[in-house]
N, C-alpha and C positions, 0 to 999 in steps of 0.2 A: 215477346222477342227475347225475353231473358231467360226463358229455358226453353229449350231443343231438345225434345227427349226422343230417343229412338226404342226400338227392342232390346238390340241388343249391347248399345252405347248411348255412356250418360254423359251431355256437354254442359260446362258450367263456365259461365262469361263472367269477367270480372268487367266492373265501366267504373271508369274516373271521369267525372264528369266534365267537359270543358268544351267554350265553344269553338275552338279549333284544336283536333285531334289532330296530331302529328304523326305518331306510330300506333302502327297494331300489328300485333304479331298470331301468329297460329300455331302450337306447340303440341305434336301428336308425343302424349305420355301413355304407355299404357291402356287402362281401359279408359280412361279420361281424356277428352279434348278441351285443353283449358286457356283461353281467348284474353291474355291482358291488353289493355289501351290505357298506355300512358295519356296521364295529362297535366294540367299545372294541380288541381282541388280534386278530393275525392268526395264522390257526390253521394247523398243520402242511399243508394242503391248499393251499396258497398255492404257486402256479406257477411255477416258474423262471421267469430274467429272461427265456432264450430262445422262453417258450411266451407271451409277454405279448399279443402277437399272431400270426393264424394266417398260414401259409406263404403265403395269398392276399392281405396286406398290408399296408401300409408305413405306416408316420407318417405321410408326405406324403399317401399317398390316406386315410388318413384325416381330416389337417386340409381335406382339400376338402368335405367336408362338413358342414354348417350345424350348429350344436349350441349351444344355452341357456348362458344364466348365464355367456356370455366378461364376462372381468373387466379391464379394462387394471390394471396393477401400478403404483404410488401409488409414487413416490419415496421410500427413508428409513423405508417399512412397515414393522411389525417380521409381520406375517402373508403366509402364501402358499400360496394356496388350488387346487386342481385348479380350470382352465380358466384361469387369468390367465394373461392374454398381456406381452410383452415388446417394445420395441422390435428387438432385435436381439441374440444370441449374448451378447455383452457385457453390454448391460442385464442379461440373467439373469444371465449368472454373478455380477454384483456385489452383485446382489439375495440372490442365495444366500449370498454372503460374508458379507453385512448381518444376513439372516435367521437366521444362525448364530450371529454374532457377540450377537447382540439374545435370543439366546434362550442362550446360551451355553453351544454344543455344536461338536465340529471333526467334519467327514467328510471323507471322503476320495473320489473322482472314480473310478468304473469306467469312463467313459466319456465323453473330451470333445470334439467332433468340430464340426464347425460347421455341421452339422445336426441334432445330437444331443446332449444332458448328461444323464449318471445319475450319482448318489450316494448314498452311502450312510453312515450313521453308523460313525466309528472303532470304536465298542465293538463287536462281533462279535456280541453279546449282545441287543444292540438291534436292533428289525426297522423305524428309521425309515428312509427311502426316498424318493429324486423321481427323478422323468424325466419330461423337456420337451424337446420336437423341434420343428422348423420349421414353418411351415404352406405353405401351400400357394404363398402369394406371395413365397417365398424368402428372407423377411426376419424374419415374426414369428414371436419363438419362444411356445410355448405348453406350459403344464403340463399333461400327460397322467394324470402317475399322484403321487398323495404318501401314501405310507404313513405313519400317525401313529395315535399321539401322541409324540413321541418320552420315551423312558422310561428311559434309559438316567443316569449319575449320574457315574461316572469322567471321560467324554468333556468333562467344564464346566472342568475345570482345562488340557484344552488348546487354549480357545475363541483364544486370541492367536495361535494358528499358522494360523488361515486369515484373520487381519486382513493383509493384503495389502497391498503400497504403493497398490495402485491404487482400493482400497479408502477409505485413510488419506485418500486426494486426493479421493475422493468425498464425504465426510465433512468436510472442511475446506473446499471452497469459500466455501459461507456465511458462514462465521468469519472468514477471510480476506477478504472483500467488506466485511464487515459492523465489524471490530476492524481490518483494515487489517494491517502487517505483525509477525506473534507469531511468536517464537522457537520454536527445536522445544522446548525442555524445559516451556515451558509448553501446547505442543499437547499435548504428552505426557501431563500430568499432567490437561488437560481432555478425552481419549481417555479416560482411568482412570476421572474421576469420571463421564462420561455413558453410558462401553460396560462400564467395567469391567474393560477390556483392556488389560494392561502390555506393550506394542510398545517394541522397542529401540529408542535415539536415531537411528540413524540411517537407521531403516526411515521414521518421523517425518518427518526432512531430507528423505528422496528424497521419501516424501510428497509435502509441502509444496510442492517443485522441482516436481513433478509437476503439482501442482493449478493451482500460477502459467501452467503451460504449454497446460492444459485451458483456462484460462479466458482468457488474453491471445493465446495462441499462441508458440510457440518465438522465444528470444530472437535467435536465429540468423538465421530467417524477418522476422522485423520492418525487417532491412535494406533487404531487396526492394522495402519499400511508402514507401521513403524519399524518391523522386523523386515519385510521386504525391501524397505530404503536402509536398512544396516546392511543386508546382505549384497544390494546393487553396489552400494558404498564399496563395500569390503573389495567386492571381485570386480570393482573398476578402478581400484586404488590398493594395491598388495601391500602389506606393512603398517596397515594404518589401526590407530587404537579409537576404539568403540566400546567403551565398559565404563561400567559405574566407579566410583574411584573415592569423590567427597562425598559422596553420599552415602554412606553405611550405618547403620544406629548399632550396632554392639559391636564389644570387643572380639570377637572371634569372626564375624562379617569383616574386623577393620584388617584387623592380621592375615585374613586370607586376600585380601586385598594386596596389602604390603607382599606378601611372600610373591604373588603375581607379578610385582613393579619387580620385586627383587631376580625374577630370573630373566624380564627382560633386563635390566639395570642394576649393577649391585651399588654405582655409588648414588642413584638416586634412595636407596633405602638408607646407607649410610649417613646422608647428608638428614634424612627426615628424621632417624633416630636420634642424630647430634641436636637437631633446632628447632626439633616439636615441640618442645617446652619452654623455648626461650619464648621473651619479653619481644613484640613485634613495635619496636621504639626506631626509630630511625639512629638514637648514639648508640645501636648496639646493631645496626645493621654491621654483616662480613664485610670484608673490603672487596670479595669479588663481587658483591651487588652492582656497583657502577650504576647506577639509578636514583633519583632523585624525584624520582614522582611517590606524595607521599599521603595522597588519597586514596580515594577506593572508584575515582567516578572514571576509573578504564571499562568498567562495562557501562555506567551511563556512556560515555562515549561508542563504544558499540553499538550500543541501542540507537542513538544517533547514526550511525554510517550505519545497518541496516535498516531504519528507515520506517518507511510505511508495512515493513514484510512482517514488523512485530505483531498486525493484527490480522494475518493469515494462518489459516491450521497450521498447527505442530509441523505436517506435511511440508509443506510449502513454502513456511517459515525455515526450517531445515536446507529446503532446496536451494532456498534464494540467498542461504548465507552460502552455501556451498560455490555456487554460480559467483558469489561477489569476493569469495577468498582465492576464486581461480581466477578472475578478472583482476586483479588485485599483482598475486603471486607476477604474471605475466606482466602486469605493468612496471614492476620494479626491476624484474630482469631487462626489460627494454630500456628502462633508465640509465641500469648501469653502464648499458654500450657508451654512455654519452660522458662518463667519468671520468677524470685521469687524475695520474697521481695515486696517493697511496689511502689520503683521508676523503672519508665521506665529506660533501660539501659542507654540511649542515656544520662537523666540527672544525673546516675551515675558516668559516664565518664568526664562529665564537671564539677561535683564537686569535682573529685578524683586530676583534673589537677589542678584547683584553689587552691588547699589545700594544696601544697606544696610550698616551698619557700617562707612561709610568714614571717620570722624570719626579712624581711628589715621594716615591720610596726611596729606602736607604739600605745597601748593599754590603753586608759587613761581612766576607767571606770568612767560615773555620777552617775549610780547606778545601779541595779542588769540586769537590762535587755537594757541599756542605756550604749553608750561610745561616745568616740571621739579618732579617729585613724588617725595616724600624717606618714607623711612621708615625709621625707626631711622637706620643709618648707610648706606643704599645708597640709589640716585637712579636715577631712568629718564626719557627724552626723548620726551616725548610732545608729536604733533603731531595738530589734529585737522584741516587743509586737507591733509595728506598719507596721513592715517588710518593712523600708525603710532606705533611704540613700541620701545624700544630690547628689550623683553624678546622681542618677535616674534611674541607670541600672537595681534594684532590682526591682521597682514599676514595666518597661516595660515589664522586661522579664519573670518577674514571679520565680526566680528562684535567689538567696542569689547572689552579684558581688564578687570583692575580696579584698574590705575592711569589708563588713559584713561577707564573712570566716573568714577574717583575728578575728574578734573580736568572734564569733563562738567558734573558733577553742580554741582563748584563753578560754575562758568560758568550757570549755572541755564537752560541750554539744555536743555528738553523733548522738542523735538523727534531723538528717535532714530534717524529715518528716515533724515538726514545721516549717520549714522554708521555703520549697517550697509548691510552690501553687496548688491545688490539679489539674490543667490540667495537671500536669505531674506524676501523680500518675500510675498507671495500671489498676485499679480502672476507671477510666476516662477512662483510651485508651479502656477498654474493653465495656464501655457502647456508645463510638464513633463507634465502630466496631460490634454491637449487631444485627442490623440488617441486615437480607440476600437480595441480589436478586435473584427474582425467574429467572429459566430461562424460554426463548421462542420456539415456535415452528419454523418453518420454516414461509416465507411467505406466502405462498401457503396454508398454514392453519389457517391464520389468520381471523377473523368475522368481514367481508365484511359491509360494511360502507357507507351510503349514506345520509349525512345528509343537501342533498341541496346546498353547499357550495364547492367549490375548492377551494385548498392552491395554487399558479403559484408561480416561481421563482421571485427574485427580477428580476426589471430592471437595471443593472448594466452595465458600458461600460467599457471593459478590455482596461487598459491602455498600451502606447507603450513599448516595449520591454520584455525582461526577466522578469519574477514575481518574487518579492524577498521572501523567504522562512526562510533566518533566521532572529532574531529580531534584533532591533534598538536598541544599547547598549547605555546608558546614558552617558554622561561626566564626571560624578562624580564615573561610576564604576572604579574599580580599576582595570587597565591593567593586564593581563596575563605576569608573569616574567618568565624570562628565568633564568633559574638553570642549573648551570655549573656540566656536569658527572664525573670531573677529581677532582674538590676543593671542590665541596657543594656549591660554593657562588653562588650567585644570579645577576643577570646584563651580565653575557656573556656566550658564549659556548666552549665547550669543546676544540674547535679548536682552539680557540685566547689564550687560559686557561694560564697564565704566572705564576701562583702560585704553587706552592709547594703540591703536591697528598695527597689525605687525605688518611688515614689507609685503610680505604676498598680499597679504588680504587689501593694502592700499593698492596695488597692484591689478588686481583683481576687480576691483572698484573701479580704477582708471581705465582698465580695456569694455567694461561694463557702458561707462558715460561713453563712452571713443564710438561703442557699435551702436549706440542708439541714438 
């Protein structure tokens, strides 16, 4: 009864053996008529892999033939049905990874060919089974055969051995789009709670490496498209500079530089010849500085506002600061609609604060726009026709200290405008802000670029261990104190707090006891 052989056709019956057969179906392939009958167990009559099909043919002539119920395969499915097809070799096998991983069971590969994948479950005991071959168009793969249910109990303890790096990277794109940049110990432990699956740390890392590279493209590669984003740049933004500048290593490299700044600007060359060699000390800072930041952590700070873009290609890192300073530009112009008066708010606020409590200085005019203000036993020379002070805070900061309010304030001149320097005008902040950027199109539409020359990565050697990410605090910054929730004071916390509750916080207390 298991074989029906004719002249001129050969039919080959598969039987799963069970005592109530629910489906059987009839499937004209070719020269082959092939009989499956599902059931729950496959029964000892189940055909070696070699007899699966007959000597007259092959996967390929059988995907040429038309057959019901093809199913395209759903991303991230945890199910995988006889006839779903795949984009390609890869698609399946990750799907398989997935499939295993979701249902948590490890097999092992009899055969993996790049027209062909069978596997089968590690327990020996277990009869589950797939096999899925190419079709006819070279490309898509399709499931032929899957023996189930799978039933087997051992094999779940070691579903983490076919979680794959490449896998881990399929699995994280979203997260990564969507959370931005997560460390591997915490991919780690969101792999555990969503698959179940405890993968080493640094299966995780390459992961991760992986997935960035899946979805931005290799960091190495983004060099290549560096002349094409300078020339979108250029011809979507007219006026704009793009050239090397600090970076030069010889003297004839640096002068040819300079002579460049020099025809677009002749007093930026001026001002660089006068104070290239000066001592960069803050009591030797110009008085047109007007600046009082007198670290270096404005690009840590950068780095900070752009964010997670720091660990995308050069590409895309470039893009996304682009996008964030045209996001930016536009948000400050829309601020200013909202301004009135002549000073930016911020210098408002810090002359509102200075302006009070000056009743402890002493006012000893030399004449109308000239004093000397005494406090306790020390005196400072304040001029307000010269906008200065012997203490030097008014020259740096650009904006009156608070011995020159103090003498100000006596003078009962209101008007402040005289006295601060016009970068803090509105006026100023709006001609800092006047210009737009344009945006861009996509890459893919960018005008393709060949000008003889390739940009390569540096050659750099990644040093041992964990890469440090946040900056290197200076000695002289001033520590972060701890402020007590209980007193207001400063130096301990609320738990050791031995002082006496300030008003809010018994306050606080009282509506506490009141709601419960």
């Amino acid at each position: 009864m298991l074989n029906m052989y004719h002249v001129d056709k050969e039919s080959t019956v598969y039987v799963m053996k069970n005592t109530n057969v629910e489906t059987s179906s009839m499937q004209q392939r070719g020269q082959d008529d092939v009989l499956l009958v599902h059931g729950g167990e496959e029964s000892e009559y189940s055909l070696s892999d070699e007899s699966y099909h007959s000597s007259y043919s092959t996967d390929v002539e059988i995907d040429g033939e038309e057959h019901g119920g093809d199913e395209h395969y759903k991303k991230d499915s945890r199910t995988i049905k006889v006839n779903s097809t795949f984009e390609n070799v890869i698609e399946f096998r990750r799907a398989l990874v997935h499939y295993a991983i979701t249902n948590e069971f490890a097999y092992f590969t009899e055969k993996s060919e790049p027209t062909r994948v069978t596997a089968r479950c590690v327990d020996l005991g277990c009869k589950w089974r797939i096999h899925a071959s190419i079709q006819q168009d070279g490309i898509t793969f399709e499931v032929k055969t899957l023996v189930e249910p799978h039933s087997c109990t051992e094999s779940k303890k070691g579903a983490n051995k076919v979680a794959s790096q490449g896998w881990i990277a399929s699995v994280l794109k979203d997260k990564l789009k969507s959370d931005g940049d997560v460390s591997p110990i915490v991919l780690q432990k969101w792999i555990m709670k969503n698959y179940n699956v405890d993968v080493p740390y640094m299966r995780v890392f390459r992961g991760k490496e992986q997935a960035y590279n899946d979805m931005y493209g290799k960091w190495e590669d983004s060099f290549l498209q560096m002349n094409e984003f300078k020339e979108e740049l250029l011809r979507r933004n007219p006026g704009s500079v793009v050239e090397r500048a600090a970076g030069t290593y010889s003297i004839t490299e640096h002068e040819k530089v300079l002579n460049d700044i020099d025809e677009a600007c002749q007093d930026v060359r001026t001002y660089l010849d006068e104070n290239h060699k000066s001592i960069w000390s803050r009591c030797k800072f110009g008085i047109m500085a007007t600046y009082d930041y007198m670290t270096n952590n404005v690009l840590e700070a950068f780095n900070s506002w752009i964010g997670d873009a720091r660990y995308k290609p050069v590409i895309d890192l470039l893009d996304c600061i682009r996008e964030k300073i045209m996001i930016r530009l536009d948000k400050k112009r829309r601020l200013l609609k909202t301004w009135k008066g002549t000073l930016v708010p911020r210098t408002k606020r810090y002359l509102n604060k200075i302006s009070k409590n000056l009743g402890i200085y002493e006012v000893c005019r030399s004449g109308e726009n000239r004093a000397e203000v005494k406090y306790m036993d020390r005196r400072w020379d304040v001029s307000l026709d010269d906008k200065t002070c012997t203490c030097g805070v008014w020259q740096v900061r650009g904006v009156p200290c608070i011995h020159a309010t103090a003498f100000i304030t006596f003078t009962m001149d209101e008007n402040w405008d005289n006295f601060v320097d016009s970068y803090f005008t509105i006026e100023k902040f709006k001609l800092a802000y006047a210009l737009e950027v344009s945006p861009m199109p996509a890459r893919d539409q960018w005008v393709h670029m060949d000008i003889g020359e390739k940009i390569y990565p540096p050659a750099i050697k990644r040093p041992p261990g964990r890469l440090r990410k946040n900056r290197i605090k200076p000695n002289d910054e001033p520590k972060k104190r701890q402020k007590c929730g209980r007193c207001g004071e400063y130096g301990h916390r609320q738990k050791t707090c031995k002082n006496a509750a300030s008003q809010d916080e018994e306050s606080t207390s009282k509506r506490r006891r009141e709601n419960n």
